[in-house]
N, C-alpha and C positions, 0 to 999 in steps of 0.2 A: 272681232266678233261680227261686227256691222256685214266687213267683207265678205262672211261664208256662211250669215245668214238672215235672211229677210223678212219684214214683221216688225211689230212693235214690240217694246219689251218693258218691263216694270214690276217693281220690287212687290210681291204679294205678301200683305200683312196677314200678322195672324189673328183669325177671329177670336172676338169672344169668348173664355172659357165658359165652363158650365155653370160652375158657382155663380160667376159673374151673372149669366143668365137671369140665374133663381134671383139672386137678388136685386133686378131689374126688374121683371115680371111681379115679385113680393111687394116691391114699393109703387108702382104706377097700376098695379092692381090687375093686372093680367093686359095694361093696353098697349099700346106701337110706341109711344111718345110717354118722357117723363115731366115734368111743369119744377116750374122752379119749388113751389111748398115741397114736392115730394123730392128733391134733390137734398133741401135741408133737414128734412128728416131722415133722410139716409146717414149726412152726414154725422148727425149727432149723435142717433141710434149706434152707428156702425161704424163711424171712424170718430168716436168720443168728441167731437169736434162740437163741448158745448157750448160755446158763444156764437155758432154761425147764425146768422137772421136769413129772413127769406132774401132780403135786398143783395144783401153776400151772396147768395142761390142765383138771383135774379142778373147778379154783372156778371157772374160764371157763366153761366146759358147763354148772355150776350157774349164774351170773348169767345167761347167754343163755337156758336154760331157764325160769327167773321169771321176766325182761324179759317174753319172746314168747309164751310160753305160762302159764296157770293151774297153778300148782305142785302142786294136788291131783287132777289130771287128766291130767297126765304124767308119764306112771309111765316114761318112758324116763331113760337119763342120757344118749344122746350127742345128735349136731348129724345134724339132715336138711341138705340141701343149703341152703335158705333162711337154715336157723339158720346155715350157715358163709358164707353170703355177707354175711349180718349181723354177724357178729363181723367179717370183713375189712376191713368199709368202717365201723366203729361208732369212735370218734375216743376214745370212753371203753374200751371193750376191747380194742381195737387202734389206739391214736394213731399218727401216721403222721410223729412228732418225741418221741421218747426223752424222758420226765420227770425222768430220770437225769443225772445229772453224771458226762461220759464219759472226760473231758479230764485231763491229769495238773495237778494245780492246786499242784502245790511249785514253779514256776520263778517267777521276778522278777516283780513287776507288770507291766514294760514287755516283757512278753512276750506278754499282752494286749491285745485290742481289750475297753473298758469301755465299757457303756450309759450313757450319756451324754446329758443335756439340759442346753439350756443359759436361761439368766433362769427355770429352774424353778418361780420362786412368781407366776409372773403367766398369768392368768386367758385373754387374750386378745391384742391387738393390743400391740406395743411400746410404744404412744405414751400410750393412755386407758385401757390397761383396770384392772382389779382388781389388787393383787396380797396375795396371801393362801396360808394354808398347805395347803389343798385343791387346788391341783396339783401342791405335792410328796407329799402324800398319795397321790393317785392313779398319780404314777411310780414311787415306791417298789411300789407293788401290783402295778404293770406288771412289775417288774423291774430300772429304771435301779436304778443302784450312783455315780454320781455327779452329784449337784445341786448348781445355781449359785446362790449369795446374794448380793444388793448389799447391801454396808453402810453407813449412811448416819446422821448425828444428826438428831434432831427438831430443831423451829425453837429450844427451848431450853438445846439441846444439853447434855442430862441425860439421853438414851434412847438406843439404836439402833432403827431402823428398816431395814427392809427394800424397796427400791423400784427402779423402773431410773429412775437421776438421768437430771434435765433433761428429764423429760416431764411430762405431766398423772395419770401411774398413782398412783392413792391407795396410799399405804403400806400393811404391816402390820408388827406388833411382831420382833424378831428373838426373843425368849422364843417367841412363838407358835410360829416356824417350827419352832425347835430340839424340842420336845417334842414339834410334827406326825412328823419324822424320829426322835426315839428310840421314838416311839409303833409307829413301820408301817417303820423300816429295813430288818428280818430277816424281813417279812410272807410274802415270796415267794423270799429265799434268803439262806442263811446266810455269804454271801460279802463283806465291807466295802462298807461307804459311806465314799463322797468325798467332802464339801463343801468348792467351791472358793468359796470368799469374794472378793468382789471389794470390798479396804476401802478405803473415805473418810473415817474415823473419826479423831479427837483422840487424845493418849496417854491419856486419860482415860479416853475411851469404850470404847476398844480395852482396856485393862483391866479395864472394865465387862464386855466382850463374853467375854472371856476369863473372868468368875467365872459368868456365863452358861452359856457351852460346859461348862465343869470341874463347877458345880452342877447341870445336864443329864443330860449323859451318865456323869461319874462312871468307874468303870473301865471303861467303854468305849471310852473316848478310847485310841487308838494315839501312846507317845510313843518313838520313837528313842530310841536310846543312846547316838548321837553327834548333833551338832550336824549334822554333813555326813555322809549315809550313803552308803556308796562303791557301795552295790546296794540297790535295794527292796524288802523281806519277798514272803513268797508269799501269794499271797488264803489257802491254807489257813492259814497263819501266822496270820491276817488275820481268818479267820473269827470276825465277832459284834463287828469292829472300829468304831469312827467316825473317820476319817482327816479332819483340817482340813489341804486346800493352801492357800496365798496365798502375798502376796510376802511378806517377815519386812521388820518395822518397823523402819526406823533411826531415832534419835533423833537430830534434830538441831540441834547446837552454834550458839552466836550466833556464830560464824566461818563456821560455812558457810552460816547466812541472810543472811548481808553479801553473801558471796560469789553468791549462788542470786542474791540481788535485782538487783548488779551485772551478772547476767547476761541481766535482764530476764526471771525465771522466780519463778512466784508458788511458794512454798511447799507450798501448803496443794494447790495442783491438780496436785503431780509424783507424780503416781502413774501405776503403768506397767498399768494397766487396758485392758481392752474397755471399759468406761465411757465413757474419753477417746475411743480411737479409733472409740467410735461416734456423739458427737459432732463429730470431724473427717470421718467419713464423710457425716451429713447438712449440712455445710459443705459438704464435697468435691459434692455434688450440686448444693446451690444456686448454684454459683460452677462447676458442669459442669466441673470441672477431676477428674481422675487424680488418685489419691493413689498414696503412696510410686511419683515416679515416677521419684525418683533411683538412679543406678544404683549399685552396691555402692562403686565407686571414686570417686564423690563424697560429699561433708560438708555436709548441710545447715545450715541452723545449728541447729534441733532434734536433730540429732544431735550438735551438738556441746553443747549444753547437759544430753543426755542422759550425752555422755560425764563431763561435767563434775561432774555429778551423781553418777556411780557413783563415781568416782575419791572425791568428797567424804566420801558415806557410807560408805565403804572407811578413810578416815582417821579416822574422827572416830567409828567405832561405837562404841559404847560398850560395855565390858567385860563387865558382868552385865547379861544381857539381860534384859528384862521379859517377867511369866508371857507375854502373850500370844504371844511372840515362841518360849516354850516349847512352847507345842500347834501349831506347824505342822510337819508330818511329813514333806512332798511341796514344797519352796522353788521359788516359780517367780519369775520374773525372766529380763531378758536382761542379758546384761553388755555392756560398751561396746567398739566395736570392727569394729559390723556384723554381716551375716549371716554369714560365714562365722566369725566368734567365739563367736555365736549356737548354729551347729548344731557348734563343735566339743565332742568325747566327752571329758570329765575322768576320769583312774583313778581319785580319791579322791575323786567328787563326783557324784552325782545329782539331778536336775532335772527341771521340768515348764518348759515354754516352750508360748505361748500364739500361736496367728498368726488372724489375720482369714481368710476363705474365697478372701478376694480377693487378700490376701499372700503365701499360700498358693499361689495357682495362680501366682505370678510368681517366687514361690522356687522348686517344682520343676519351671518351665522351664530353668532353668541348675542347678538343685543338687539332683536328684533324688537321688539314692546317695548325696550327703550326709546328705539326710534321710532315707534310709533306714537308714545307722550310725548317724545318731542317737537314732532309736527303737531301735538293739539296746538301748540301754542305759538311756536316759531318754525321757520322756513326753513328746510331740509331744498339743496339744489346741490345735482345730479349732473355731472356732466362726462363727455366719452372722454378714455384712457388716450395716451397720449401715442401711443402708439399707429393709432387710427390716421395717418396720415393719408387717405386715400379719400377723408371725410363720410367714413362708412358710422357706423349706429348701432347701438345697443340695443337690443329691448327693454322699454320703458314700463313694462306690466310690473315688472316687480320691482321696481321705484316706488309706482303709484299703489301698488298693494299694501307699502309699510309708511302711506301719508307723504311722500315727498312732493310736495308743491311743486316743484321748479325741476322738472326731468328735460335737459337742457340737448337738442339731436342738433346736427349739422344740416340745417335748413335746404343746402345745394348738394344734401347727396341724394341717396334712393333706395328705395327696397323696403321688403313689409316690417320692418322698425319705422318709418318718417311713414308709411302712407297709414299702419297704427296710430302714430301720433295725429295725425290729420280729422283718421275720422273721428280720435277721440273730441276733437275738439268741433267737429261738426255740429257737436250738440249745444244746448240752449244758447241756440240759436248764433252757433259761431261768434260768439263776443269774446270768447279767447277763454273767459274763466269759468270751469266746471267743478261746481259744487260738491264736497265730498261724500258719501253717504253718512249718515248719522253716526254708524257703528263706529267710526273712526274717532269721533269727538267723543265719544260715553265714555262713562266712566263705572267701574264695577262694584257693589260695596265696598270691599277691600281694595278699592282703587287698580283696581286689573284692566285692562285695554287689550284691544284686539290683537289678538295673536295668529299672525300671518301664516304660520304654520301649522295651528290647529286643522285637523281633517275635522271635514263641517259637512253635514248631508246637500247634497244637489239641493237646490231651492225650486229650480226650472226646468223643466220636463220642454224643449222647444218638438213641432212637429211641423218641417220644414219641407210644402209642396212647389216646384219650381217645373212651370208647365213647359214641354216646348212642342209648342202645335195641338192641333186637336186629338185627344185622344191619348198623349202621350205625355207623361209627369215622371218626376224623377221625385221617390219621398225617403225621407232622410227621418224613418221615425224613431229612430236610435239614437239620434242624437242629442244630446244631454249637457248642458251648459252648466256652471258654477256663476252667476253672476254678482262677485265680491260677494257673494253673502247678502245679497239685498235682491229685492227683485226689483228694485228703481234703476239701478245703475247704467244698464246697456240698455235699458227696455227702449229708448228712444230710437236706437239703433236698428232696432227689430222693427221698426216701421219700414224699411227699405222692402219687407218681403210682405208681400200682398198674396191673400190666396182667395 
């Protein structure tokens, strides 16, 4: 461009809309220059912003004045129009999502939606890529508040390892991971980490893994006071915590390995993982057959050797649990019985239950309001079919529509499922946990809870003007939001568009 043509060149902004104008001239009273008082009554009148003082006003008109102008050469202190339409729209002076934590953060965990990813230490594709401690590094930076570990022995089964079993992903150390996470947990907020472990471990190792976690973190570790916590601490509670879920380990007796073998069920592989079910998923593909596609009132025979199994480690546990079975704070498991034993609500007992994306959408075809009293109390986490081996994402809207806490995406993949999750958790103030609305926790006389598929009138009428240049706006006055049924829920969101 230089070569064929001559002159100066530079980017022309765009002025001032009109609105903007009016309420320029409204607040400085018809004169050239605004003063820090009338800036703070701008803000409080008009951008609800009621805590601002005039001193808040006063360092604003200072930074915008050195940004824009030569600080020995303006001898003014307030804002010309220019300088006020540059703070309005400047993302550092005026962010247009609160830095702040807004949210009352004393109630239960499962009162929570938690940022959430899920195979967190791998690099890339499910099947070849890396895995290493550089993308739990970078979610904790993001913000997530809970990361997924597979646990797994080296071939001399004298280590733990870190990996997603039954693929070609090169391991890495499970030491490495744990110090990437005490390193960068609290980098970006001071609200608990989860690690949900996903164990394939020996008693041996899982001992190992356990002097691991305790030699790591140290008092950081969050340990219960009772074995079964009948309600979950609060994130403030919580705060600068490291929470280990998984399933708790049973030890098991040479009467129930008779028994397990008799039942044609190898020992070593009854773990109740996404691990497993994501090898029955790339089964389930190559054989084009549905899975779970029994219906609640039949017994497969997996189910019956699952029941088989709960009932066994029920009798035979052993009295004085082992450390590792001591650092799990969040017990997830299902008990034998089916779904609807699955999503029943215990008073003396809380829980994490885990569903595939795809199990999920087939449970709350018939048991919506059940999973939604399940989340009043306990932890509903959601994570992608196993088939996704490309680390691609589900949309998480209808997870979090029927209470699911823990809607678990592939942090290293892309597209608007992960950049959904993002912004959801942009809000109060990016600390990872977003409070649920009200309607989720209520309760109805007759004990009724929100039904995700009731048709419910629009609450919000939005009327969305997006100027581009003088004279010229694009208005979107048709369009019509549902927001959950509350008018709280996105309204933070809606601060991105300024008119």
């Amino acid at each position: 461009m230089r070569m064929c043509f001559s002159g100066n060149f530079r980017i022309m902004e765009t002025g001032p809309p009109s609105d903007l104008k009016e309420a320029f001239m409204k607040y400085t009273e018809g004169k050239t220059y605004m003063t820090a008082e009338q800036l703070q009554r701008f803000m409080v009148e008009v951008q609800g912003h009621g805590g601002a003082s005039v001193a808040e006003a006063e360092l604003i008109v200072d930074q915008i004045l050195q940004k824009r102008h030569h600080i020995t050469m303006c001898e003014r202190s307030c804002l010309s129009l220019d300088d006020f339409h540059h703070f309005l729209f400047s993302t550092d002076l005026n962010p247009p999502i609160s830095n702040q934590v807004e949210q009352d953060m004393t109630a239960p965990l499962s009162h929570y939606f938690i940022y959430t990813g899920h195979n967190s230490y791998l690099t890339g594709n499910q099947l070849s890529s890396h895995c290493s401690d550089v993308p739990i590094e970078k979610a904790l930076k993001r913000g997530v508040r809970a990361v997924e570990l597979d646990v797994w022995p080296n071939s001399a089964k004298d280590d733990v390892l870190v990996l997603h079993g039954w693929t070609l992903t090169t391991p890495v150390k499970l030491i490495k991971c744990l110090k990437s996470i005490r390193e960068h947990a609290f980098f970006s907020s001071p609200y608990p980490v989860i690690i949900t472990l996903e164990d394939h471990l020996t008693e041996n190792l899982q001992a190992k893994a356990a002097q691991m976690i305790t030699g790591t973190f140290g008092d950081m570790l969050f340990y219960p006071e009772t074995e079964c916590l009948k309600e979950f601490p609060s994130p403030e509670e919580l705060k600068h915590k490291i929470i280990i879920s998984a399933k708790p380990p049973k030890e098991k007796g040479d009467l129930e390995v008779k028994c397990m073998k008799g039942k044609g069920i190898n020992p070593l592989k009854e773990k109740d993982s996404s691990e497993d079910l994501w090898g029955k998923d790339l089964l389930a593909l190559s054989s084009n057959q549905e899975d779970d596609g029994k219906s609640d009132g039949e017994t497969s025979e997996q189910n019956q050797n699952d029941e088989y199994r709960y009932v066994c480690d029920h009798e035979l546990r052993p009295q004085e649990a082992p450390a590792y079975k001591h650092l799990i704070s969040i017990s997830a498991g299902k008990p034998k019985g089916g779904l609807k034993k699955a999503l029943k609500v215990e008073l003396d007992n809380v829980r994490r239950l885990s569903l595939s994306e795809q199990k999920f959408e087939k449970v709350i075809a018939s048991h919506g309001t059940d999973v939604v009293r399940f989340t009043q109390k306990n932890i509903l986490r959601i994570y992608p079919k196993g088939i996704r081996i490309d680390s691609s994402n589900y949309k998480p809207m209808n997870a979090w529509l029927h209470g699911a806490q823990m809607v678990a995406l592939n942090m290293q993949g892309y597209g608007k499922s992960l950049w959904l999750m993002h912004g959801m958790f942009r809000s109060n103030g990016g600390c990872g946990y977003v409070k649920k609305p009200d309607f989720f926790m209520n309760m109805g006389p007759e004990n009724q809870v929100f039904d995700p598929k009731a048709k419910l009138p629009v609450k919000k009428t939005l009327k969305v003007k997006v100027y581009m240049g003088d004279g010229w706006h694009l208005d979107f006055k048709r369009a019509q939001f549902t927001l959950f049924s509350s008018p709280d829920f996105y309204i933070r969101g809606l601060q991105l568009i300024r008119q």
